[in-house]
C-alpha positions as CSV (number, residue, x, y, z in Angstrom):
1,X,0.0,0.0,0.0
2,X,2.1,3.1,-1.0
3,X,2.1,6.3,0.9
4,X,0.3,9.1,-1.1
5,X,2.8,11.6,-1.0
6,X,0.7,14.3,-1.9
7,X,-0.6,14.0,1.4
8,X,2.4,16.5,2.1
9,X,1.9,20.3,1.8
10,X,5.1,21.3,1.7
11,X,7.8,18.7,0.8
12,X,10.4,21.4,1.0
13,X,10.3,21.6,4.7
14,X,8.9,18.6,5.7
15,X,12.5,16.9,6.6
16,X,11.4,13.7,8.8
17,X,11.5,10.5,7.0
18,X,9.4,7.4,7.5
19,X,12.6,5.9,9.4
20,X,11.8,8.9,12.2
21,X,8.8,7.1,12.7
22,X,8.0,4.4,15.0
23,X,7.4,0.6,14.1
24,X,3.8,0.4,14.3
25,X,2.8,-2.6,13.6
26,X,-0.2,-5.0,13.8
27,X,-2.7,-4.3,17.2
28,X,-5.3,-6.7,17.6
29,X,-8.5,-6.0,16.6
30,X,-8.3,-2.7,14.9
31,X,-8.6,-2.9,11.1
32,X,-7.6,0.6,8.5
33,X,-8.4,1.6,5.2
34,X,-7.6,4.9,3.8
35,X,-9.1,6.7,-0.1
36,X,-9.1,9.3,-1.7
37,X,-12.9,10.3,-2.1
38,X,-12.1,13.7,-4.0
39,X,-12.8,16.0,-1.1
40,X,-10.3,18.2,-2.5
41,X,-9.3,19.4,-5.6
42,X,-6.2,17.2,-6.4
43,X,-6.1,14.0,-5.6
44,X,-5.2,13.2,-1.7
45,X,-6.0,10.4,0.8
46,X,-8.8,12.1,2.9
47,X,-11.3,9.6,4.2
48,X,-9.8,7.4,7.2
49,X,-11.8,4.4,8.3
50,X,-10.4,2.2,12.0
51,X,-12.7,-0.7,12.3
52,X,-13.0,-3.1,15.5
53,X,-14.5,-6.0,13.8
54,X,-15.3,-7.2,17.3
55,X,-16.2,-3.6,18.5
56,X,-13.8,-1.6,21.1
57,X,-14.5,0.1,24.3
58,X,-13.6,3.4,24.1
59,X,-14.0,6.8,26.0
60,X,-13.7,10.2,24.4
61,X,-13.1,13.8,25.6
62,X,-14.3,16.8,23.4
63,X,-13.8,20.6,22.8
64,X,-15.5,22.6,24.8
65,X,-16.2,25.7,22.7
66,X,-19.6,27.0,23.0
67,X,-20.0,26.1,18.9
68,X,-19.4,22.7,18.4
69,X,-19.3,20.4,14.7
70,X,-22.4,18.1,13.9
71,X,-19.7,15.4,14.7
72,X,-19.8,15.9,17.9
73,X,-22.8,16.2,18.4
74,X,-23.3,13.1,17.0
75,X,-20.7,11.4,19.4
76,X,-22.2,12.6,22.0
77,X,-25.2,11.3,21.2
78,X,-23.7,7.7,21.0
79,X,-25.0,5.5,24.0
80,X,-23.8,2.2,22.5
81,X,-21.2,0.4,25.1
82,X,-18.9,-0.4,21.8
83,X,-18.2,1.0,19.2
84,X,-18.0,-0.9,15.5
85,X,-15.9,2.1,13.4
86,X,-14.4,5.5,13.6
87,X,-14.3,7.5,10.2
88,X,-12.2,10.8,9.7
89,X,-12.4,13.3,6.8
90,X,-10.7,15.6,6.4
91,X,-11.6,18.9,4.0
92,X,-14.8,19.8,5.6
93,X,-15.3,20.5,9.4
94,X,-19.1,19.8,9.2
95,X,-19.4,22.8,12.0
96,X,-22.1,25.5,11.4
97,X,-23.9,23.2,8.7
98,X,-26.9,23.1,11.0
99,X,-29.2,20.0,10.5
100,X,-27.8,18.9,7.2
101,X,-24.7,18.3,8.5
102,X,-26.1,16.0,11.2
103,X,-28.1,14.4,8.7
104,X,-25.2,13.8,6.7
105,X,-23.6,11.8,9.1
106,X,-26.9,9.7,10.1
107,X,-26.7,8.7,6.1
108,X,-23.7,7.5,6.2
109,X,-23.5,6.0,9.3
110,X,-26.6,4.3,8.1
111,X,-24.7,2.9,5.0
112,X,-21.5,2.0,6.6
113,X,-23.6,-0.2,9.1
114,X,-25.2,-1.7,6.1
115,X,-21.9,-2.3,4.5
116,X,-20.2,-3.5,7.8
117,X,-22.5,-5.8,8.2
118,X,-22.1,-7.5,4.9
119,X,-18.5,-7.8,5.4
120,X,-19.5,-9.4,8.8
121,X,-21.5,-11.8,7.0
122,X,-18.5,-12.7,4.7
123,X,-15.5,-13.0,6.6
124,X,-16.8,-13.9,10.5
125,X,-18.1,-17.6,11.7
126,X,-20.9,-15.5,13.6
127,X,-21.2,-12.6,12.0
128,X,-22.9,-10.0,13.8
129,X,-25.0,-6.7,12.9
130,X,-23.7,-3.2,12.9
131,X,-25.8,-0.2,13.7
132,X,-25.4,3.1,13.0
133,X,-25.4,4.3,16.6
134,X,-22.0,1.9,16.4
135,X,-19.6,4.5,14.2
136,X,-18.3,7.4,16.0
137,X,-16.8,10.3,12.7
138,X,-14.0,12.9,13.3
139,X,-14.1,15.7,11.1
140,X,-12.1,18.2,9.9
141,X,-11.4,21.0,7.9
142,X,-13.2,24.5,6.7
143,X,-16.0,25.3,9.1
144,X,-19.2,26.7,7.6
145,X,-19.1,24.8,3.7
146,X,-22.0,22.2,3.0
147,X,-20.8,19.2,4.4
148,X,-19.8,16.4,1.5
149,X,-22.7,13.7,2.2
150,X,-22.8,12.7,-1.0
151,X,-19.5,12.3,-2.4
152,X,-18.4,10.1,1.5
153,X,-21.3,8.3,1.4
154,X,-20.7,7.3,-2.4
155,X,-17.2,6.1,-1.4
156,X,-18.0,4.5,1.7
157,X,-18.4,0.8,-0.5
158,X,-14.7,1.6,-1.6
159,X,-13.8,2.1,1.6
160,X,-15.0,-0.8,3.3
161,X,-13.6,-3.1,0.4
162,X,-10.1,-1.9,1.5
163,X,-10.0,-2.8,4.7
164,X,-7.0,-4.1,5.9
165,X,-7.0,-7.3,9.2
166,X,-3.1,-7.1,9.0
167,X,-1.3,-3.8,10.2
168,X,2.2,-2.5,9.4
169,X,4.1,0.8,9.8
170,X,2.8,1.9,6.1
171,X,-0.7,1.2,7.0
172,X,-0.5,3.3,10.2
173,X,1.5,5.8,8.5
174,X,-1.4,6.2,5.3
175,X,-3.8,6.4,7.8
176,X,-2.0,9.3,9.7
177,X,-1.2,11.4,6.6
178,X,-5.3,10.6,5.3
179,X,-6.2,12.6,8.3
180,X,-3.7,15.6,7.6
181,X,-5.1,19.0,6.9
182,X,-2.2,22.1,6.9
183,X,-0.2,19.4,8.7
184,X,3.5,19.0,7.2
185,X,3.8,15.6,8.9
186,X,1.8,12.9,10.3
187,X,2.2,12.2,14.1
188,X,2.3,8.6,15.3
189,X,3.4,7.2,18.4
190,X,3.8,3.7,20.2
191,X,4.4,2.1,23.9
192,X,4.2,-1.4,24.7
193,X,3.6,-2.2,28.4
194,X,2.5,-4.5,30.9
195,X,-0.7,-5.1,32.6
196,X,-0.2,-7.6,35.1
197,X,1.8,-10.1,33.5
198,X,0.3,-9.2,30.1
199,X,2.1,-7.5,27.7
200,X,-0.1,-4.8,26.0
201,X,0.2,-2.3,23.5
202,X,-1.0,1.6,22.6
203,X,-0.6,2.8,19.5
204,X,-2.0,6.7,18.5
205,X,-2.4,9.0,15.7
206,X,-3.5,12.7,15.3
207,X,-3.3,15.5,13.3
208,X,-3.3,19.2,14.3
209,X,-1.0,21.9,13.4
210,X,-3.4,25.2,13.6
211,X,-6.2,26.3,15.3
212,X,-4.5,24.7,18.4
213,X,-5.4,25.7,22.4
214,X,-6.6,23.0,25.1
215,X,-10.1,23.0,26.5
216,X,-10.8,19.2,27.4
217,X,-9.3,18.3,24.2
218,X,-7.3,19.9,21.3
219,X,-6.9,18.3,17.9
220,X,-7.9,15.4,16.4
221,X,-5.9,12.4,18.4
222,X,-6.9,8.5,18.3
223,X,-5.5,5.7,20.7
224,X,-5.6,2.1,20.3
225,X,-4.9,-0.4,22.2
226,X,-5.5,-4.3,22.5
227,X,-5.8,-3.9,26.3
228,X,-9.0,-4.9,27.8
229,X,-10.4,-1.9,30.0
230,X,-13.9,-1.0,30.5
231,X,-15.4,2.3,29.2
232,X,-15.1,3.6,32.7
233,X,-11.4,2.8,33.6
234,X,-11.0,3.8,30.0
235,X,-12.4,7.5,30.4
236,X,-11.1,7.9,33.8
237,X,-7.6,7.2,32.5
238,X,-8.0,10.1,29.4
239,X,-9.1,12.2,32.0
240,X,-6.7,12.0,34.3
241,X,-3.7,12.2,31.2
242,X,-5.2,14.6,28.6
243,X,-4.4,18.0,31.2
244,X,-0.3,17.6,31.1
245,X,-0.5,16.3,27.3
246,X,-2.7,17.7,25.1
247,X,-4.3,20.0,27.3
248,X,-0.5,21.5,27.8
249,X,-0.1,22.7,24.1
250,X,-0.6,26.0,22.2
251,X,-0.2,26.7,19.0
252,X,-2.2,30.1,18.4
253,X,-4.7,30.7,21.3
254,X,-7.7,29.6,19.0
255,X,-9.9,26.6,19.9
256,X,-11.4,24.5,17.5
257,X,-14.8,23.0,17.2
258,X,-14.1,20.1,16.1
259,X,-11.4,19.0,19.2
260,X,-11.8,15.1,19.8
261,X,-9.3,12.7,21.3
262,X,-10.7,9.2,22.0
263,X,-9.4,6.1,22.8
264,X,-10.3,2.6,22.0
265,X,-9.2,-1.1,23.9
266,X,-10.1,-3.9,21.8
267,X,-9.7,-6.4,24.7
268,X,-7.9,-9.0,22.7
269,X,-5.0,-9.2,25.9
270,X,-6.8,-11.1,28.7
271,X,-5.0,-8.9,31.4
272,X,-6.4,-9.1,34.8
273,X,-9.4,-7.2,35.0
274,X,-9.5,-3.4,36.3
275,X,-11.8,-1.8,38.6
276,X,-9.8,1.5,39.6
277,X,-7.4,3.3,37.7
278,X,-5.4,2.7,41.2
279,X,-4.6,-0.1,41.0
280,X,-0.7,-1.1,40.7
281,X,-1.6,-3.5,37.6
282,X,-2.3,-0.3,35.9
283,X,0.4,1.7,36.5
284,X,2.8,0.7,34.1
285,X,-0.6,0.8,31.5
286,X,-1.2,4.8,32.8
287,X,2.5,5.6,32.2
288,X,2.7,4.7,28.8
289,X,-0.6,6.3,28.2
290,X,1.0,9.5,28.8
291,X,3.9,8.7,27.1
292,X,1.8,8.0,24.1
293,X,-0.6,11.3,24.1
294,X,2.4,13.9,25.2
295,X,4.4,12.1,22.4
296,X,1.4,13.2,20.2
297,X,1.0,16.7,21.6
298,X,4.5,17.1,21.0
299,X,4.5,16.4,17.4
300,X,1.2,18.4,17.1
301,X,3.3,21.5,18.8
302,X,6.4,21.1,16.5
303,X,4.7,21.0,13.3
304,X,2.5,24.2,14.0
305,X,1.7,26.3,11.4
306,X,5.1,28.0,10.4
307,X,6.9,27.4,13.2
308,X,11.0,26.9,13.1
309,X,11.0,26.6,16.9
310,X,9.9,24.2,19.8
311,X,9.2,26.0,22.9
312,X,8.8,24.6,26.7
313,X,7.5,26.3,29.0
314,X,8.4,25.2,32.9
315,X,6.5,26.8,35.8
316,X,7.9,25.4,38.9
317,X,7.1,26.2,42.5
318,X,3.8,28.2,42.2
319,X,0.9,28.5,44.9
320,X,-0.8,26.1,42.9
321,X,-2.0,24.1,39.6
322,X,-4.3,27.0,38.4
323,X,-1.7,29.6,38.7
324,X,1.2,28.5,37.1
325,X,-0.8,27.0,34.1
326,X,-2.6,30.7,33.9
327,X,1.2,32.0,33.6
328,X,2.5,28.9,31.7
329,X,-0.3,29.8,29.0
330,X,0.0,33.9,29.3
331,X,4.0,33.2,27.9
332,X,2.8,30.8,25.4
333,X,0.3,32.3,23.5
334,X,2.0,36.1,23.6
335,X,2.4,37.2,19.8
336,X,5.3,39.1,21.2
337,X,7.1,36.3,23.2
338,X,7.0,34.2,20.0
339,X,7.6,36.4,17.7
340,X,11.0,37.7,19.7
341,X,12.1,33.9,19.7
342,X,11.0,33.6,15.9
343,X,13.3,36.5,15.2
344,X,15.9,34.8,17.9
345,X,15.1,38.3,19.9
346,X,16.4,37.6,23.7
347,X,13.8,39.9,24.6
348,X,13.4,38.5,28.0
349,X,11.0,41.7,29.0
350,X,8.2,40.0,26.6
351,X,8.5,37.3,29.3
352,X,8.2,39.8,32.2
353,X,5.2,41.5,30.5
354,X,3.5,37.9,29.7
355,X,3.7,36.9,33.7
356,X,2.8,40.1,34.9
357,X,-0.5,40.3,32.4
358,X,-1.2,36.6,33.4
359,X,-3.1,38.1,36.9
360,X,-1.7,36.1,39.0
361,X,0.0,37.7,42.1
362,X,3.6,36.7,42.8
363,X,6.0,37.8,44.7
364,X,8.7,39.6,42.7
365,X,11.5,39.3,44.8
366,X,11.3,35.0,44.6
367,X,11.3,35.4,41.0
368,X,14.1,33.3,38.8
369,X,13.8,33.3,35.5
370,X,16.1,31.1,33.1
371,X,16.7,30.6,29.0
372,X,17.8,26.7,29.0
373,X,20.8,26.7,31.5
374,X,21.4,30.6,31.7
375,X,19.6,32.5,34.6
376,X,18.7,36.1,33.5
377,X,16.3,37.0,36.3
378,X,16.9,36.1,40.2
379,X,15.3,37.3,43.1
380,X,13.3,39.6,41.5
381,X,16.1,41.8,39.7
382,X,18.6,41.4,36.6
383,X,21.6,39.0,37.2
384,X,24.6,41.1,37.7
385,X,27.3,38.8,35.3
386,X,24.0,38.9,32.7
387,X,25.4,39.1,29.0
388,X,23.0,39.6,26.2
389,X,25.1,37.2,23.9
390,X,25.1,34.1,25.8
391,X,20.8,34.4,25.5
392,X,21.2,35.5,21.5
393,X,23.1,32.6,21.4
394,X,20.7,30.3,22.7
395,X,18.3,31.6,21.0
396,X,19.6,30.3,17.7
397,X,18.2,26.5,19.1
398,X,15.7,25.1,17.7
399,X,14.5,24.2,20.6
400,X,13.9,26.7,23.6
401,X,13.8,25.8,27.1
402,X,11.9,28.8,29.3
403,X,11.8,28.4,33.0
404,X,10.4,30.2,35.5
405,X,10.4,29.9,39.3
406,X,8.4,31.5,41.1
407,X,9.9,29.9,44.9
408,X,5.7,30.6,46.4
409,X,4.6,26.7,46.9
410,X,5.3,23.2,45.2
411,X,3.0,23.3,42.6
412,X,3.9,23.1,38.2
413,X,3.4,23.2,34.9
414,X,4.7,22.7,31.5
415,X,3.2,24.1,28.2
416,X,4.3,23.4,25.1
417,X,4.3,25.8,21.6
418,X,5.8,27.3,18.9
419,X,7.3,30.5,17.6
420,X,5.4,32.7,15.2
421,X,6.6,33.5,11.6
422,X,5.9,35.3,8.5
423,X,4.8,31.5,7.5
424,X,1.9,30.9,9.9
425,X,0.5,34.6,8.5
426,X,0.8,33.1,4.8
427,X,-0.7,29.4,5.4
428,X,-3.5,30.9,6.6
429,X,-4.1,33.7,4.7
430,X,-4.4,31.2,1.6
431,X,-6.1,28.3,3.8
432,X,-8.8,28.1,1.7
433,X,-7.0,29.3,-1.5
């Protein structure tokens, strides 16, 4: 199954090759197929189908702007205990398409169930019947064009017939790039861990690179895993992992309406079964769930619209949770703190402005501030041995390291974003162009 390379926006600066990616393989129980259903107007993979022929838990967390997509509405409507299919476009947001949109879906849900079920009938001893209230849909794209029922719906046949049992790293990969948008590169990631004495494995995918800010969920981001955990450990465990991962990234302040991340356990590992996400068996299962989503969030940050530079942001030693991620956030989304480090600016007053505009009270005199290993800011005033150049220097990385202690309790946080460049203005100026 080649890789549709076309997939790729901009091939000029999209330097990672398919050896920088990990070796997804095969997961029990999840099934892809990827087309090209002409969503846009060259020809691009752009319709994404993961089926659990046996159905998956799963558990799901969702934007919360005030205007949300049809698609998740739909989700939300879903009260089935497993779900049969996921299905991604890309193109179209199906947000502000009022009922039309939802209705949309409902067809094709309606005829993938139709379809599914055929293919139960063909390839499963006891095949089973798929309803539509079975298929959960990520969408994404333009918000506020006629949603595409037609031209999915017509495909959906297409789709279904390339479905593949048997997963490798190109499959994965295909299915990544089918959900791309203004992305330059697909994001993947993989952990294999224990529950109990059963080895496990999560595998994710998601695509995001504008219209990034956390609020429950940012992006579009999908975890398997042939684990078998109940809806409720399931959800419990997103919860509890989504605030340092992918509620931790900014890439321009803006929210989307279409922000899903969901996970799905097939249950095809019979690990000792789960009750509380306390329990030790887990542990080693909720570390690498992390690992998978900040892995994710990470990519998500680094490929942002334009950006030539990766920036952390480290609050340590605040009051509490709420403060230092209000400050955290104040540096990251500041046009002028990320346009200083676009122009490699050690403008470390931008920083001093961001924390001060953040409204949280600190106490001035505690206050450290560092770029990577150099300290600028201590106790409140300027460094006396401070030289300009050794932070100009740093500043050429691409990758910047900001920390900032306030020395006021034992509470932190890290966010994670990107510079601003003349690029970001450019991609999206022409986004629909």
């Amino acid at each position: 199954m080649p890789i549709n390379l076309k997939n790729f926006i901009n091939t000029q600066t999209l330097m990672s090759k398919l050896r920088d990616f990990q070796d997804l393989d095969h997961i029990d129980g999840v099934s892809i197929s990827t087309i090209c259903a002409n969503l846009y107007s060259k020809p691009r993979d752009d319709l994404v189908m993961f089926y659990f022929r046996d159905g998956a838990n799963y558990a799901s967390v969702y934007t919360q702007s005030k205007i949300v997509s049809e698609n998740i509405k739909w989700n939300l409507n879903i009260k089935s205990k497993k779900i049969k299919s996921l299905i991604i476009n890309t193109r179209n947001a199906n947000a502000f398409t009022g009922p039309d949109g939802y209705k949309g879906l409902k067809e094709i849900a309606e005829e993938i169930a139709i379809q599914l079920s055929k293919k139960q009938i063909e390839d499963e001893d006891q095949p089973k019947k798929i309803l539509a209230n079975e298929i959960l849909f990520g969408c994404t794209g333009t918000i506020g064009e006629k949603y595409p029922t037609e031209k999915i719906k017509n495909n959906i046949p297409k789709l279904i017939k390339k479905i593949k049992y048997i997963q490798n790293k190109l499959i994965w990969m295909k299915a990544a790039l089918g959900m791309m948008t203004t992305d330059l590169k697909p994001k993947l990631a993989m952990e294999e861990c224990e529950i109990g004495n059963k080895k496990v494995k999560i595998y994710g995918v998601a695509k995001g690179s504008g219209m990034i800010f956390p609020n429950m969920a940012t992006t579009l981001g999908y975890i398997f895993t042939d684990a078998n955990l109940s809806n409720d450990i399931l959800s419990k465990l997103l919860r509890k992992n989504i605030d340092t991962t992918f509620n931790a990234i900014t890439c321009d302040g803006d929210t989307s309406t279409n922000d899903m991340v969901s996970i799905f356990s097939t249950g095809k590992i019979k690990n000792s079964i789960i009750n509380n996400i306390n329990d030790k068996k887990i542990l080693s299962f909720d570390k690498a769930l992390h690992s998978v989503l900040l892995n994710l969030s990470k990519r998500i940050v680094a490929d942002g619209e334009g950006a030539s530079k990766f920036i952390t942001i480290n609050i340590i030693k605040s009051k509490n949770d709420k403060d230092a991620k209000k400050i955290a956030f104040s540096i990251a989304n500041s046009k002028l703190v990320k346009t200083a480090i676009a122009g490699e600016d050690p403008n470390w007053g931008r920083i001093i402005m961001a924390i001060g505009k953040s409204g949280v009270d600190i106490n001035l005199k505690k206050l450290l501030i560092k770029f990577g290993k150099v300290k600028i800011v201590e106790n409140g005033q300027l460094v006396k041995n401070y030289k300009e150049s050794d932070v100009a220097s740093y500043m050429k990385s691409q990758s910047i390291n900001i920390s900032i202690n306030l020395n006021m309790g034992l509470k932190s946080f890290t966010a994670y974003t990107m510079d601003l460049t003349k690029k970001y203005i450019e991609i999206n100026a022409d986004y629909r162009s």
